[in-house]
C-alpha positions as CSV (number, residue, x, y, z in Angstrom):
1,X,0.0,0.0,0.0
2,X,1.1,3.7,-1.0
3,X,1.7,5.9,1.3
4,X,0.2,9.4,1.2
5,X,2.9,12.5,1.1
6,X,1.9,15.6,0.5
7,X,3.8,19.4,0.7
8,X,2.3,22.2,1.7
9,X,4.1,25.6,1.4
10,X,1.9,28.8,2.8
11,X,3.3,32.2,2.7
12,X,7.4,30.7,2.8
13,X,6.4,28.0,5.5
14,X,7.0,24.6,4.4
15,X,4.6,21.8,6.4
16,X,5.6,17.6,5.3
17,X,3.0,15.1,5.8
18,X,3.4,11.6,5.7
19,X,0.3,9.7,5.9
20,X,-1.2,12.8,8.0
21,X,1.7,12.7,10.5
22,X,4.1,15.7,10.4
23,X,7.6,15.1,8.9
24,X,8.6,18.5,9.2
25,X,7.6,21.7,9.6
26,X,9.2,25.3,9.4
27,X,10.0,28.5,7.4
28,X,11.1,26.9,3.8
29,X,14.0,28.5,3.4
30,X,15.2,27.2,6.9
31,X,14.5,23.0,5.8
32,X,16.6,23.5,3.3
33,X,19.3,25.9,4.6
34,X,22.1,23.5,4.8
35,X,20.5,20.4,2.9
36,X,23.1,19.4,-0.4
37,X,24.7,17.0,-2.4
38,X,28.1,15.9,-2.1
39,X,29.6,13.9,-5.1
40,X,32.9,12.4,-5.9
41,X,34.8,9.4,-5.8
42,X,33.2,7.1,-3.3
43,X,36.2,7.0,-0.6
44,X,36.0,10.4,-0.6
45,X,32.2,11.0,-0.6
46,X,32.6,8.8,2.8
47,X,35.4,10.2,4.1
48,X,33.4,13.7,4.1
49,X,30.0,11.9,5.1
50,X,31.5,10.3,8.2
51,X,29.0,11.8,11.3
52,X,26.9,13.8,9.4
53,X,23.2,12.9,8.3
54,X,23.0,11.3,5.4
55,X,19.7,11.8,3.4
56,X,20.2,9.1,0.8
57,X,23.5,7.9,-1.6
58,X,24.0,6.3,-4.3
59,X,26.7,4.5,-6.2
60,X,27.8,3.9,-9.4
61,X,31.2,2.6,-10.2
62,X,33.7,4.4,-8.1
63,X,31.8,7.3,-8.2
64,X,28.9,8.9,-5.1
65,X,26.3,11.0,-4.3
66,X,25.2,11.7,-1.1
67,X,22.0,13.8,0.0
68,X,23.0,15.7,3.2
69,X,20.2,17.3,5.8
70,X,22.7,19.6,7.1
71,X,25.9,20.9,5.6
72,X,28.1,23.6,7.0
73,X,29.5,24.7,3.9
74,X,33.0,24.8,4.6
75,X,35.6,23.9,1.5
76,X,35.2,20.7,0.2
77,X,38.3,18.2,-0.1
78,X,40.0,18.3,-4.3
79,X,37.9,16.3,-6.4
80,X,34.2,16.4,-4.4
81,X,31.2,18.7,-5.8
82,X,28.3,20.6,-3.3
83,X,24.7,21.1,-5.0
84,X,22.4,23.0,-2.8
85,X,19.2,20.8,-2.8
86,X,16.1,22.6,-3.9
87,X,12.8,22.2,-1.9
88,X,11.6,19.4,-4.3
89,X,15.1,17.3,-4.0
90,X,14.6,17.8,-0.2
91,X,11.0,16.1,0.0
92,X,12.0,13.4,-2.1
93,X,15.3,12.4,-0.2
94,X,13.3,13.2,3.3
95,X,10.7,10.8,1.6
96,X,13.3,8.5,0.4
97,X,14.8,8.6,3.7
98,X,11.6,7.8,5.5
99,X,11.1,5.0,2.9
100,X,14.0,3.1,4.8
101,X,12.6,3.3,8.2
């Protein structure tokens, strides 16, 4: 059975629902502040990863992506990329995310 997710933004606030419990709620711009992608070679994806809170990954070949919930910003070690995630990425890795509990 599907579960029901739904999004609802109201004058910059964000509210996520998950089968009419509350994911998360809070000014939009706050959810995804910090929230990116890392990608790189996988060693190094990890390396960078290790204690924060990882979103979602994925692999292919030597290569990762990892969705982060909170990144600080700082400079990244030679050879990884940041992408700020947009609202819509940060639903679906929070959904993806909730998808594994």
């Amino acid at each position: 059975r599907r579960r029901q997710r739904q999004m609802c933004i109201r004058d910059r606030y964000t509210v996520i629902l998950r089968a009419g419990r509350v994911i998360q709620d809070a000014p939009t711009e706050e959810l995804t502040a910090g929230a990116c992608t890392i990608s790189g070679p996988a060693a190094a994806v990890d390396d960078y990863a290790a204690g924060k809170e990882i979103l979602t990954e994925r692999s292919l070949g030597g290569l990762k992506t990892v969705s982060l919930r909170h990144d600080d910003g700082g400079t990244l070690p030679a050879g990884l990329e940041r992408t700020r995630l947009g609202l819509q990425e940060y639903f679906i890795s929070l959904m993806e995310e909730e998808d594994r509990k």
